[in-house]
TITOR-76032 format. One record per residue (C-alpha): x negated, y negated, z. Coordinates in Angstrom, 3 decimals, m for minus. Last residue first. Example, Ala and Ser with C-alpha at 12.3 -4.5 7.8 and 13.67 -1.06 7.14 Angstrom:
X->m13.670	Y->1.060	Z->7.140
X->m12.300	Y->4.500	Z->7.800
***
This chain:
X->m29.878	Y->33.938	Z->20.261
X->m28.784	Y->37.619	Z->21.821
X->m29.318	Y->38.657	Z->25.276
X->m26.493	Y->41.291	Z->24.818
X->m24.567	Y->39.350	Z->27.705
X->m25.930	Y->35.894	Z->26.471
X->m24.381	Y->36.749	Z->23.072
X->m20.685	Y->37.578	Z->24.383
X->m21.018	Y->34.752	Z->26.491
X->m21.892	Y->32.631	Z->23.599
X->m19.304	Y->34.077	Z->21.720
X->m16.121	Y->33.490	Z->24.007
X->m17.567	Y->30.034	Z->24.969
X->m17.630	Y->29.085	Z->20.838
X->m13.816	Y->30.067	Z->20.838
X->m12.463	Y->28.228	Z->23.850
X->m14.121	Y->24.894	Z->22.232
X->m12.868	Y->25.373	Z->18.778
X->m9.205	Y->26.459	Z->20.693
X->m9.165	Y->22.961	Z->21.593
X->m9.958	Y->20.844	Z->25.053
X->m10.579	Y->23.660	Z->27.301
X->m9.269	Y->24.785	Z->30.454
X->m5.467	Y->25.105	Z->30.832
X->m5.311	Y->23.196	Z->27.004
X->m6.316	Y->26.391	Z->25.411
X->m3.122	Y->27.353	Z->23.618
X->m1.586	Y->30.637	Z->24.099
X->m1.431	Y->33.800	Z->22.674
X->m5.342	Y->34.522	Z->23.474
X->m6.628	Y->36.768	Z->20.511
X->m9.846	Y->37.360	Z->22.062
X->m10.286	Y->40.940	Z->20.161
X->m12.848	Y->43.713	Z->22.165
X->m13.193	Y->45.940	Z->19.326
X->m13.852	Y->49.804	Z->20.640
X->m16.171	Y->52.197	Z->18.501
X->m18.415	Y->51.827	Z->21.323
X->m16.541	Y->51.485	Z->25.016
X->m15.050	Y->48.490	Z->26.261
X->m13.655	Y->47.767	Z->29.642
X->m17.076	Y->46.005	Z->31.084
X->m17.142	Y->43.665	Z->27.880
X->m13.345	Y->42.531	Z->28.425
X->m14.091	Y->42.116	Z->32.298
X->m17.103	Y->39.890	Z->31.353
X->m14.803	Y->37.731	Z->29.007
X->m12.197	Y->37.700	Z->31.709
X->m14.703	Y->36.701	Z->34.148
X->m15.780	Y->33.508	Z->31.625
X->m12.529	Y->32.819	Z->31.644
X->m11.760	Y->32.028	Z->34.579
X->m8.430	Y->34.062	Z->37.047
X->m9.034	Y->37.698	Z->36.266
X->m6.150	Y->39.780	Z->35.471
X->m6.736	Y->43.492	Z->34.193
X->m3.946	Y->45.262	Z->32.795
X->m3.961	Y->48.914	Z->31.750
X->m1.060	Y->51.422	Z->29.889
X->0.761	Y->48.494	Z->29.001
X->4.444	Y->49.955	Z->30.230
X->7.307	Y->47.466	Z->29.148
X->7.019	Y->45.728	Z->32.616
X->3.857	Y->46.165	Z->33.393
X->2.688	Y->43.902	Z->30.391
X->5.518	Y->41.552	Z->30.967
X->4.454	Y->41.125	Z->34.970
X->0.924	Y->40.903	Z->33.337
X->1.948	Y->37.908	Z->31.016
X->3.689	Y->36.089	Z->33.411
X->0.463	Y->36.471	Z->36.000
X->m1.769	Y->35.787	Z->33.714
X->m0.553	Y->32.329	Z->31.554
X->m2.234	Y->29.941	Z->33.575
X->m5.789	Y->31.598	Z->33.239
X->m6.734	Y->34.839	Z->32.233
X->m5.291	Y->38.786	Z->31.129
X->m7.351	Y->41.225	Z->29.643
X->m5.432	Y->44.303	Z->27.656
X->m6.723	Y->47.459	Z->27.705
X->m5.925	Y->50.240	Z->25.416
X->m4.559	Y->47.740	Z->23.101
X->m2.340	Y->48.676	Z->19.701
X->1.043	Y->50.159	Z->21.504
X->1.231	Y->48.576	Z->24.599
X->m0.209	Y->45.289	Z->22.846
X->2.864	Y->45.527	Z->20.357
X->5.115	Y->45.743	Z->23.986
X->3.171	Y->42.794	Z->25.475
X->3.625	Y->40.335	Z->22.528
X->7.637	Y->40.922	Z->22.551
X->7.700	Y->40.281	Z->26.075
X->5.786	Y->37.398	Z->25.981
X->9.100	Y->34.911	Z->25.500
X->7.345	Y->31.152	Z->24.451
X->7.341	Y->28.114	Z->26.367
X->4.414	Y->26.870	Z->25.051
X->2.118	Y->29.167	Z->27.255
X->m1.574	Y->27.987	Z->28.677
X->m4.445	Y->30.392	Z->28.292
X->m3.925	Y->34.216	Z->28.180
X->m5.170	Y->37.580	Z->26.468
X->m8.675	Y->39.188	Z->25.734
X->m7.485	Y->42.613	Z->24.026
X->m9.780	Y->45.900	Z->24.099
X->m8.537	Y->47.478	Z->20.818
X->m9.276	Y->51.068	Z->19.981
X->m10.161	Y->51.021	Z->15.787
X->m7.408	Y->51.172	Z->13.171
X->m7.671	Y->47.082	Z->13.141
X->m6.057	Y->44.359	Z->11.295
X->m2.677	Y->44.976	Z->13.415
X->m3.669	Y->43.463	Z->16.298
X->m4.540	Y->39.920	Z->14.701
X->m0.666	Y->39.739	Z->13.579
X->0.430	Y->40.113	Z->16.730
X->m2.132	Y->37.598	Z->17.717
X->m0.367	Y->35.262	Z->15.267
X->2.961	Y->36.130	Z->16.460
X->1.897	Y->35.424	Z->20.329
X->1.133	Y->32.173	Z->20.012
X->m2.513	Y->30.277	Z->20.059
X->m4.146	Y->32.510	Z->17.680
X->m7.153	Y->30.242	Z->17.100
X->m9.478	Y->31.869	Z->19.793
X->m9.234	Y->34.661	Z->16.869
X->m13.170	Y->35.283	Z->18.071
X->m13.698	Y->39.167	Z->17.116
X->m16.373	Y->41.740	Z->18.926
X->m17.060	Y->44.949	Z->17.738
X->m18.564	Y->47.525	Z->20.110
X->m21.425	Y->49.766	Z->19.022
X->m23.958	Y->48.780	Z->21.429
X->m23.295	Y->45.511	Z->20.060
X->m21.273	Y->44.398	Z->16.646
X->m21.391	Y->40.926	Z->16.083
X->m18.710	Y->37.175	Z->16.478
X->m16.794	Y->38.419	Z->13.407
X->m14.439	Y->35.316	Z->13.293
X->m10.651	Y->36.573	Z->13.629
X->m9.679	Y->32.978	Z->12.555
X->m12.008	Y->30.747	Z->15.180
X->m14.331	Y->29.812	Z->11.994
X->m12.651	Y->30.473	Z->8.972
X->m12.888	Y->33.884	Z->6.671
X->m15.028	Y->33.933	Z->3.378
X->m13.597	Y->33.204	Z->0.764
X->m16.010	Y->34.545	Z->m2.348
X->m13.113	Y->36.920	Z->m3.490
X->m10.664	Y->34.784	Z->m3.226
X->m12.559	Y->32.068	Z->m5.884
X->m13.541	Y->34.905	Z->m8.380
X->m9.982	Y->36.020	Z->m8.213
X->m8.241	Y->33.200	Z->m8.939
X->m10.482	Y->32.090	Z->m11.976
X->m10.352	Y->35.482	Z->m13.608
X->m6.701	Y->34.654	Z->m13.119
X->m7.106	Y->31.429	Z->m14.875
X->m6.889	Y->28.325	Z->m13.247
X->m4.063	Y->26.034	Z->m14.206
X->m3.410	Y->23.895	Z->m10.745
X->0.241	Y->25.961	Z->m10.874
X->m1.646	Y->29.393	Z->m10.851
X->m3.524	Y->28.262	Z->m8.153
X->m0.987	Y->27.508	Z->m5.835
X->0.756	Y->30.834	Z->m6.343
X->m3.209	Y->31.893	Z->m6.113
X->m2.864	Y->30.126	Z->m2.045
X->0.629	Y->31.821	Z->m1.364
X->m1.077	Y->35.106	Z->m2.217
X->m4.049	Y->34.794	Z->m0.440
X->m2.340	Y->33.745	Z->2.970
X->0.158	Y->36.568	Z->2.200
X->m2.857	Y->38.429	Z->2.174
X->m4.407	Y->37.507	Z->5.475
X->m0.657	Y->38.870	Z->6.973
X->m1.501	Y->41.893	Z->5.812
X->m5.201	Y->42.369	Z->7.454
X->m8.237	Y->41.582	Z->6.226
X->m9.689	Y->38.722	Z->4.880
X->m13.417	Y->38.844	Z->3.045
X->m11.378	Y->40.179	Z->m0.033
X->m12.200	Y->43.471	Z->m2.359
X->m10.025	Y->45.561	Z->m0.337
X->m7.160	Y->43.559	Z->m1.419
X->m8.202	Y->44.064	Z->m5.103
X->m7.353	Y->40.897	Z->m7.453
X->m4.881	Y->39.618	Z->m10.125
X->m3.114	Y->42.971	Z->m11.508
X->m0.185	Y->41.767	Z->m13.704
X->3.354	Y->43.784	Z->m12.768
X->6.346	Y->43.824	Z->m14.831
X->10.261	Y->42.431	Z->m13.203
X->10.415	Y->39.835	Z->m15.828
X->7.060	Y->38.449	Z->m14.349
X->5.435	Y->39.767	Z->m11.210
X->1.401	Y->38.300	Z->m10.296
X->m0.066	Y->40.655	Z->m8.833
X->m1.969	Y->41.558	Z->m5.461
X->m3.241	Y->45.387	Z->m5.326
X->m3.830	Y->47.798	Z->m3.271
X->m1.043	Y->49.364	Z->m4.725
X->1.205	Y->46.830	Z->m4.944
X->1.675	Y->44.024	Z->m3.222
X->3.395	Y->40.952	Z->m4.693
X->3.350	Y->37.264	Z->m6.103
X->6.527	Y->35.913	Z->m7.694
X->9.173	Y->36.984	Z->m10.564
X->11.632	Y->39.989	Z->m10.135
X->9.944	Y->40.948	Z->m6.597
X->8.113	Y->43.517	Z->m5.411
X->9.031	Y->43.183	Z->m1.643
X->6.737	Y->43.518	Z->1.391
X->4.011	Y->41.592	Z->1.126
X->6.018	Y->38.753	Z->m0.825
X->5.491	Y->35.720	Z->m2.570
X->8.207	Y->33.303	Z->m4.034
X->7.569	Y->30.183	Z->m6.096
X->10.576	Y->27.932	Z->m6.019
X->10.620	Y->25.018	Z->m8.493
X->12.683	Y->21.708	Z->m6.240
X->15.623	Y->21.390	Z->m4.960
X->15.429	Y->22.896	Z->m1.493
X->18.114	Y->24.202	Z->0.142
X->17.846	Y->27.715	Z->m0.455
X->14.625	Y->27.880	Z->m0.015
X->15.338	Y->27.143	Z->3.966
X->17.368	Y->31.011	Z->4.184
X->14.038	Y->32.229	Z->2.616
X->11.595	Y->30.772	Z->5.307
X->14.283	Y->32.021	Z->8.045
X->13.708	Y->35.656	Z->6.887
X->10.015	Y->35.636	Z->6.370
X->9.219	Y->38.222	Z->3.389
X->10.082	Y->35.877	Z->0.723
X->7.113	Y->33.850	Z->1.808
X->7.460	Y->30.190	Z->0.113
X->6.225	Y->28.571	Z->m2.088
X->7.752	Y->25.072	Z->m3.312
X->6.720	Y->23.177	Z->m6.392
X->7.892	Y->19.816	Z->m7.756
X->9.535	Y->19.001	Z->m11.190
X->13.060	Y->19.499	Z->m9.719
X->12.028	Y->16.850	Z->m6.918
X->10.921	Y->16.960	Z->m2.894
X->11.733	Y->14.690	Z->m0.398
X->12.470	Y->16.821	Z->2.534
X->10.124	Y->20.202	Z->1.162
X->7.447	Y->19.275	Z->4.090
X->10.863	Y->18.381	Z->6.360
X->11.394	Y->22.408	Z->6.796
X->9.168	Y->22.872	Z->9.307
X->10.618	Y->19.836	Z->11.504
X->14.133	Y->21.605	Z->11.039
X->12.687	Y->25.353	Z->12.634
X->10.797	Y->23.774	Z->15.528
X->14.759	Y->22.100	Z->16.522
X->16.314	Y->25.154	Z->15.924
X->13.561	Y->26.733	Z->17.836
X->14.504	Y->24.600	Z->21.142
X->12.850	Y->21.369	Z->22.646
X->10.495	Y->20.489	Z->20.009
X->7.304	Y->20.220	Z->22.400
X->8.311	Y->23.195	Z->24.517
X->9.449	Y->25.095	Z->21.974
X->5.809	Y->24.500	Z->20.421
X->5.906	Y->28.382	Z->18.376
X->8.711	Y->30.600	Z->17.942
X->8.467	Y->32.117	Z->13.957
X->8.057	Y->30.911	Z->11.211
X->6.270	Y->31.460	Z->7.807
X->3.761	Y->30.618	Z->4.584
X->5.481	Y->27.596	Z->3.724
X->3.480	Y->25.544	Z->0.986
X->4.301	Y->22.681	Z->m0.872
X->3.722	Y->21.076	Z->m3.584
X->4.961	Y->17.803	Z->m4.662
X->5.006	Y->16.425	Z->m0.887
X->7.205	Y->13.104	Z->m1.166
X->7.226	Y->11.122	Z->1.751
X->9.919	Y->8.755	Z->2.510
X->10.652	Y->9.922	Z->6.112
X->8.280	Y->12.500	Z->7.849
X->8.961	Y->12.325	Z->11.709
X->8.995	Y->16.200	Z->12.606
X->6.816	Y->16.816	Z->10.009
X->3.245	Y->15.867	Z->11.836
X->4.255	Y->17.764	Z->14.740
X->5.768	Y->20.626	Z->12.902
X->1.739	Y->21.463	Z->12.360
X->0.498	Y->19.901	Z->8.129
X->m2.661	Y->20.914	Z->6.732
X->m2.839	Y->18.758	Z->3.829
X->m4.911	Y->19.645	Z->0.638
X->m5.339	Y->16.486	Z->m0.900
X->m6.047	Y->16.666	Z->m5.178
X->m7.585	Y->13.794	Z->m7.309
X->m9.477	Y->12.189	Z->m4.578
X->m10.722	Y->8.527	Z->m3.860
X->m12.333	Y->7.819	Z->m0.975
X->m10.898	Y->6.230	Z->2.355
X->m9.617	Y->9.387	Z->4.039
X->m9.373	Y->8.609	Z->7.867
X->m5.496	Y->8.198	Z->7.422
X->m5.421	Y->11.998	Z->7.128
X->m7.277	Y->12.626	Z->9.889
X->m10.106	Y->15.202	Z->9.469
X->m9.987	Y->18.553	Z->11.649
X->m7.321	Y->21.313	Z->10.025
X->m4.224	Y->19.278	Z->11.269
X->m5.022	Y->16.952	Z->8.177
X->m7.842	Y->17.323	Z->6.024
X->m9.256	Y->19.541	Z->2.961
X->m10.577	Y->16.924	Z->0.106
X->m10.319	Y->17.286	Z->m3.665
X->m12.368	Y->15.875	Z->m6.959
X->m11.596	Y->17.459	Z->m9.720
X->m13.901	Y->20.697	Z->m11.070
X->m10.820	Y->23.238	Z->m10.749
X->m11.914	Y->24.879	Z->m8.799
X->m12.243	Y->22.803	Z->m5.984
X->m9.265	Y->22.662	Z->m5.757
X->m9.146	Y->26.236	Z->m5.307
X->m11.624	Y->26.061	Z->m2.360
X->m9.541	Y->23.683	Z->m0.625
X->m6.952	Y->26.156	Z->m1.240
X->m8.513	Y->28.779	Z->0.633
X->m9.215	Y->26.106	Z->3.696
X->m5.393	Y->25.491	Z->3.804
X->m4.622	Y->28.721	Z->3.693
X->m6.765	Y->29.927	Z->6.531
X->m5.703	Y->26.692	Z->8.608
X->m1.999	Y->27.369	Z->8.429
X->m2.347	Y->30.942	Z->8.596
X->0.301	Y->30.981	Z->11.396
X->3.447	Y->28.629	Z->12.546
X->4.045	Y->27.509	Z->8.671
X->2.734	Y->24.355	Z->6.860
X->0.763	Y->23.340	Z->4.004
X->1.151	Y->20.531	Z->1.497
X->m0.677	Y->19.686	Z->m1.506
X->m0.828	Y->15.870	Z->m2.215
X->m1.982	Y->14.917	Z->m5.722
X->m3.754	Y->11.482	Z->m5.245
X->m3.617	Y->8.359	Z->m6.736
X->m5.909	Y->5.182	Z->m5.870
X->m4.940	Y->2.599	Z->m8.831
X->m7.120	Y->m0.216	Z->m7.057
X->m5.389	Y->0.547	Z->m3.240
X->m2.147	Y->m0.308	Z->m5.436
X->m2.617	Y->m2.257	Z->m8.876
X->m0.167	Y->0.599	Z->m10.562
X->2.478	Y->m1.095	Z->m8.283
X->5.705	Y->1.133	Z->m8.511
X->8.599	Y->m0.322	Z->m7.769
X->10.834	Y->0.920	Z->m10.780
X->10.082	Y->4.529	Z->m9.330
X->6.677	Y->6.217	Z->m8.679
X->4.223	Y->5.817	Z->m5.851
X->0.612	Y->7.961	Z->m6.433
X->m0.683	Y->9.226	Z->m3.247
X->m3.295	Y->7.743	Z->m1.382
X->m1.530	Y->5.431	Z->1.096
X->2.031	Y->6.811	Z->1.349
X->m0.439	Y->9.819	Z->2.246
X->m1.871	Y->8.104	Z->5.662
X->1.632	Y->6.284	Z->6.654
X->3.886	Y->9.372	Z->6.508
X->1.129	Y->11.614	Z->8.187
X->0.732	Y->9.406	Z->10.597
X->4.207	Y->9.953	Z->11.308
X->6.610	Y->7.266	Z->10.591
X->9.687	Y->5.665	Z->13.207
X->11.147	Y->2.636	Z->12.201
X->12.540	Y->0.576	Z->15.105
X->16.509	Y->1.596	Z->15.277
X->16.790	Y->0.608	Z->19.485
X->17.133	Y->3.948	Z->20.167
X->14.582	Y->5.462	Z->17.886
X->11.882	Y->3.320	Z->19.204
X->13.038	Y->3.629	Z->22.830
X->13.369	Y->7.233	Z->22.629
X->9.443	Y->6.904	Z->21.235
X->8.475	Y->5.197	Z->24.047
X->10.035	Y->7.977	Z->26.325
X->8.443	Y->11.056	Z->25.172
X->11.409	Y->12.937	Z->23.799
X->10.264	Y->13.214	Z->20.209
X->6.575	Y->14.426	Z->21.740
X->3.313	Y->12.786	Z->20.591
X->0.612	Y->15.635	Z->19.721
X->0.513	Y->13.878	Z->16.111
X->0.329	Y->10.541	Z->16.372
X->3.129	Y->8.517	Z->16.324
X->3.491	Y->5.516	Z->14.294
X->6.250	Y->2.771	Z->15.358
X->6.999	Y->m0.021	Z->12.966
X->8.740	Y->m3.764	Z->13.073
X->7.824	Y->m4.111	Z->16.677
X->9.939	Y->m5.716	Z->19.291
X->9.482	Y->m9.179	Z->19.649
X->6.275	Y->m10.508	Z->22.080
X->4.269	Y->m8.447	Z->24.272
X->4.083	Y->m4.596	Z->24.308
X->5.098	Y->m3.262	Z->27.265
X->8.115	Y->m3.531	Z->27.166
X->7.403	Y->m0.778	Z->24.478
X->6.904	Y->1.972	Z->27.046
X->3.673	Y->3.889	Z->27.219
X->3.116	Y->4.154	Z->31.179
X->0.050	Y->2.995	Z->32.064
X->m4.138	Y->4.095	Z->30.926
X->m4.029	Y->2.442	Z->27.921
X->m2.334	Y->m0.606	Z->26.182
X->m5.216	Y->m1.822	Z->24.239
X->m3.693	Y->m4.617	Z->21.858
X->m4.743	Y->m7.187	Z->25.022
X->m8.432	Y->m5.977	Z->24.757
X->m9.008	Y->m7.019	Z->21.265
X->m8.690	Y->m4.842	Z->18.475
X->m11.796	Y->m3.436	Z->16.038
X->m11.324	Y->m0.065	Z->17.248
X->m14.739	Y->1.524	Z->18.317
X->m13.616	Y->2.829	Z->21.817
X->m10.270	Y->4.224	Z->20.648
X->m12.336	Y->7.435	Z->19.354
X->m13.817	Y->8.176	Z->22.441
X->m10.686	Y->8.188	Z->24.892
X->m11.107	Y->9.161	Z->27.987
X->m13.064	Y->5.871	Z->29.201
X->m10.112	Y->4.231	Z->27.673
X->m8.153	Y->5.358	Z->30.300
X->m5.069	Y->8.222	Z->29.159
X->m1.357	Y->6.992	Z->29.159
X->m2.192	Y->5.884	Z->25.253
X->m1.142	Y->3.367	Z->23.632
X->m2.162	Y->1.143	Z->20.175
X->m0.852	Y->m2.031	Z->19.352
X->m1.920	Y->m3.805	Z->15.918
X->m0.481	Y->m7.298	Z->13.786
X->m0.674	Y->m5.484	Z->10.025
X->m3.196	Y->m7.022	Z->7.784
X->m4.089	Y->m4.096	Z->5.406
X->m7.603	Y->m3.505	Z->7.522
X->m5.259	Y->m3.285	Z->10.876
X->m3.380	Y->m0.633	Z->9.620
X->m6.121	Y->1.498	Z->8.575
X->m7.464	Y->0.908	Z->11.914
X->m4.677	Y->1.896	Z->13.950
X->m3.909	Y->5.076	Z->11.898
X->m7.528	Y->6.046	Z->12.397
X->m7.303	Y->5.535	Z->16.023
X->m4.225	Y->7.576	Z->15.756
X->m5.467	Y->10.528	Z->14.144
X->m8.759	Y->11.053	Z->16.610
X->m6.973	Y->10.471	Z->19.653
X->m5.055	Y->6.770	Z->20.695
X->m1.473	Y->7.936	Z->21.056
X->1.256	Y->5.988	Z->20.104
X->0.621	Y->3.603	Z->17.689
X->2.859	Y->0.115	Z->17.193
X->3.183	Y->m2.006	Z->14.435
X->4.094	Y->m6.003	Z->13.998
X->4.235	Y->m6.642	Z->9.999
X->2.513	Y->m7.724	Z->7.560
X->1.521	Y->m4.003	Z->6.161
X->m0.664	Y->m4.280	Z->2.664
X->m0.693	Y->m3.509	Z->m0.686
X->0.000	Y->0.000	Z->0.000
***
């Protein structure tokens, strides 16, 4: 945009919204920015060219706080909750409410319409490619980064995966967006022309307030989208499908499950491409770097992407084959004394360490626990029961998740209250030919400040047990 002359507000003052603030305040807009954390807590606030009387931190975020007329714009970073009171305020008294997301790709991508300003950020335009779902988020997001790539135009990978959105200042031809519910639970305007939903299930109930609620901010990455755009979406994932049917742009289904009419299937060991019912080979599952079924629905949804960027298949495969799997995203940490040890610190609900549990035939000594969302453990416990000889229980989350272990009949639970004594307790339990798997369930937040953080610990106690550098 030409520029925002107007009075805005930001709400949260981490790595996103510091960049929101000072994007904003380079195009001329009159800047707040709160946070109920001290400055001295906040590192990426400290370099914001505002004075000290736009630096509402460390109080009670309410707008009465913020002197003068109400403001013409609220922007929420994306950990702020709808029913945080500043932002009831906002929507109450009919401010404008945006997501940084909203304000950081209404910057780079390409406005159409009678309005249009082919002048705008010096005829910046980007391709946005959006991708959500509650697991393989970051997986898919870093495969298609590498399909971008691909195709020899300039790209970036940013978003929930690391890099604020509004932090982008260069020019790109494609943006691969990895977008969490909290990002799309305020999208307005914003036009995603292709996007991705790889699933859902219960995740951040206690952020959204119910899974209906979860369910609707998923769905806002197809809000705005036209009959020329592209949606794909996994056929397999019931509530995914019953959401295609209200969107109005291409669909592009893909399926682990199903061989489908048209789409992207399984078959045979095998990912194809299905046209008129007729199967193309594309690549070899057992050829990947990502294992596991719910890795190649990650794979499929990112060659459905591919296919619509106009690489070849030869194309498609050479770039899926050379993925290698993210850091934190069932990371081989090393095999010692003949036990395998995995870092999926990222699976931070119980679906996606589900889903880590059934990528290996071998015993399974499971490192469990963290801080729960609000989410039923019941359902995690009885899969453990069945793919865990021993599961390891730590931190906030323990005791519920033992009393759910016992009660559907995990053959052995052992709580310990750190971390680090988990980890140990994990290493003790295991036996060669066993994979110890942190797959936690839960976020970090009850002792770390990211999964990142919770997943370098696990491996360098792993390594300083086997007295390896």
């Amino acid at each position: 945009m030409d520029g925002y002359h107007m009075k805005v507000v930001v709400i949260g003052a981490g790595m996103s919204g510091a960049a929101a603030a000072k994007l904003l305040h380079g195009r001329g807009a009159l800047v707040y920015i709160m946070d109920g954390k001290d400055e001295s807590g906040l590192p990426y606030a400290r370099e914001l060219p505002l004075p000290q009387e736009r630096r509402l931190f460390g109080a009670e975020m309410t707008l009465s706080s913020v002197p003068g007329p109400p403001p013409d714009l609220v922007v929420l970073s994306p950990g702020v909750p709808p029913h945080l009171k500043v932002v009831q305020e906002a929507l109450n008294q009919e401010i404008r409410v945006w997501s940084e997301v909203e304000l950081a790709l209404g910057e780079l991508m390409e406005e159409e319409g009678e309005d249009a300003d082919d002048s705008k950020n010096g005829g910046h335009r980007a391709t946005v490619i959006g991708v959500t779902g509650s697991n393989g988020k970051t997986t898919t997001a870093s495969l298609l980064g590498a399909v971008a790539a691909m195709t020899g135009k300039s790209s970036v990978v940013a978003g929930n995966i690391g890099r604020a959105l509004t932090s982008l200042i260069e020019e790109y031809e494609y943006i691969v967006a990895e977008l969490s519910s909290f990002q799309l639970a305020f999208l307005d305007k914003l036009r995603i022309p292709i996007a991705v939903l790889l699933n859902i299930t219960p995740d951040h109930l206690d952020w959204h307030g119910s899974f209906e609620a979860y369910v609707a901010a998923k769905a806002r990455i197809f809000k705005n989208q036209r009959p020329e755009d592209v949606c794909v979406i996994n056929w397999e994932c019931p509530v995914c499908r019953e959401i295609s049917e209200t969107v109005s742009s291409r669909r592009v289904f893909f399926s682990s499950g199903t061989l489908l009419f048209e789409g992207w299937g399984l078959e045979q060991g095998w990912i194809v491409r299905r046209r008129d019912g007729k199967s193309r080979r594309v690549v070899e599952t057992q050829a990947l770097s990502l294992k596991g079924v719910h890795n190649w629905e990650n794979v499929m949804a990112a060659l459905a992407v591919a296919e619509e960027l106009g690489l070849s298949e030869e194309e498609m495969s050479r770039v899926v084959t050379a993925f290698e799997p993210v850091k934190h995203r069932q990371e081989v940490v090393g095999t010692f004394d003949g036990i395998l040890y995995i870092n999926d610190s990222k699976a931070t609900n119980p679906d996606s360490a589900i889903k880590a549990m059934g990528s290996y035939e071998n015993p399974i000594v499971l490192l469990a626990g963290g801080r729960n969302k609000g989410l039923d453990m019941m359902g995690f416990m009885k899969v453990a029961k069945e793919r865990a000889r021993c599961v390891v229980v730590y931190g906030e989350a323990a005791a519920e998740m033992q009393r759910a272990g016992e009660g559907v009949g995990v053959p052995r639970i052992v709580e310990r209250k750190g971390f680090a004594e988990a980890v140990a307790a994990a290493i003790e339990e295991a036996c060669p030919g066993d994979v110890v798997l942190l797959s936690p369930g839960c976020t970090s937040w009850d002792g770390f400040k990211n999964y990142e953080e919770r997943g370098e610990c696990f491996k360098e106690l792993v390594r300083a047990h086997y007295d390896v550098k």
